[in-house]
C-alpha positions as CSV (number, residue, x, y, z in Angstrom):
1,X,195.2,118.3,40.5
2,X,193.1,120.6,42.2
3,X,194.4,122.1,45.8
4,X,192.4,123.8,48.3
5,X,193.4,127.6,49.7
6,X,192.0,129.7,51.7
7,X,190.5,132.7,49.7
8,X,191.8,136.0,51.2
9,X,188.6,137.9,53.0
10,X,187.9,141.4,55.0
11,X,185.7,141.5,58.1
12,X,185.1,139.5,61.5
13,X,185.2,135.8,60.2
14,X,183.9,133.3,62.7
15,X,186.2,131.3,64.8
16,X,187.4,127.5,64.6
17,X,183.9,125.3,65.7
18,X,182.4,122.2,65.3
19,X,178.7,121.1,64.8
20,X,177.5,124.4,62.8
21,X,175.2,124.7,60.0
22,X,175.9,126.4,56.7
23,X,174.3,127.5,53.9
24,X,174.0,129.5,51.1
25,X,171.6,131.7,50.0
26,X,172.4,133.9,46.5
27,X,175.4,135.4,47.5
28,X,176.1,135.3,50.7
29,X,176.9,131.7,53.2
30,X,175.5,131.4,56.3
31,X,177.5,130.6,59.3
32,X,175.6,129.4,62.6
33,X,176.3,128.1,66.2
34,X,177.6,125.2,66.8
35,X,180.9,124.5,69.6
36,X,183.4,126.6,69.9
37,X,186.7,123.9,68.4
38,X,189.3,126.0,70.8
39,X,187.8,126.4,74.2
40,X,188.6,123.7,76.7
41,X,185.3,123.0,77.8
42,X,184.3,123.4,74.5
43,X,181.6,126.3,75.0
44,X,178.1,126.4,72.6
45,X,177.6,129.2,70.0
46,X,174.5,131.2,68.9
47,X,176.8,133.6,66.9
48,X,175.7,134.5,63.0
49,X,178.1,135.1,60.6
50,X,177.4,136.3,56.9
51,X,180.0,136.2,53.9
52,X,179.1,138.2,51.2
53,X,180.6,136.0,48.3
54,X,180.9,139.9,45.9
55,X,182.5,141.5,48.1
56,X,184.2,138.9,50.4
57,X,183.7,140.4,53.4
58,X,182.1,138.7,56.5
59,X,179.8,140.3,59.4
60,X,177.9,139.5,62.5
61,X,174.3,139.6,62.3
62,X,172.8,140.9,65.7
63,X,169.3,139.6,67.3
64,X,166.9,141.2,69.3
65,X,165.8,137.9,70.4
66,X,168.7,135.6,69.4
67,X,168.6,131.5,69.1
68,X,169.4,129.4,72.2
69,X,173.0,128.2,72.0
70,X,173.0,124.8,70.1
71,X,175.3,122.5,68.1
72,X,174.8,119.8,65.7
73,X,171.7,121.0,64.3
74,X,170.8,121.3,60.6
75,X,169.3,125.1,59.2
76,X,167.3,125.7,55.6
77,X,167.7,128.7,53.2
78,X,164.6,130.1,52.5
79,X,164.1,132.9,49.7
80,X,161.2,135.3,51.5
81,X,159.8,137.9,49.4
82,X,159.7,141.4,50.3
């Protein structure tokens, strides 16, 4: 029987919230927006949060020009080329 764990990571993980989108892309999972799950109002997010799957370490990607807050929305991974 399988059973579910937590898998032990480094770096600023993003907090409890509902209404995000997540996805992968190679190596690394996506985290964005959604409602924060522990404020009372629950508060909107616009926060980006990156686990690199090697290493197992999250960050915060920074904007110039960030995203409006937002929850319940759905987000695509697209491969660019460089």
């Amino acid at each position: 029987m399988a059973e579910w764990h937590s898998p032990k990571t480094a770096g600023p993980k993003p907090g409890a919230r509902i209404g995000h989108s997540t996805v992968r892309l190679g190596n690394q999972v996506f985290v964005f927006a959604g409602k924060d799950g522990e404020a009372v109002p629950a508060s909107y997010l616009n926060s980006l949060h990156v686990l690199d799957l090697l290493a197992m370490r999250w960050r915060v990607v920074s904007a110039q020009y960030p995203p409006t807050r937002r929850a319940f929305h759905s987000a695509n991974a697209i491969q660019g080329s460089n």
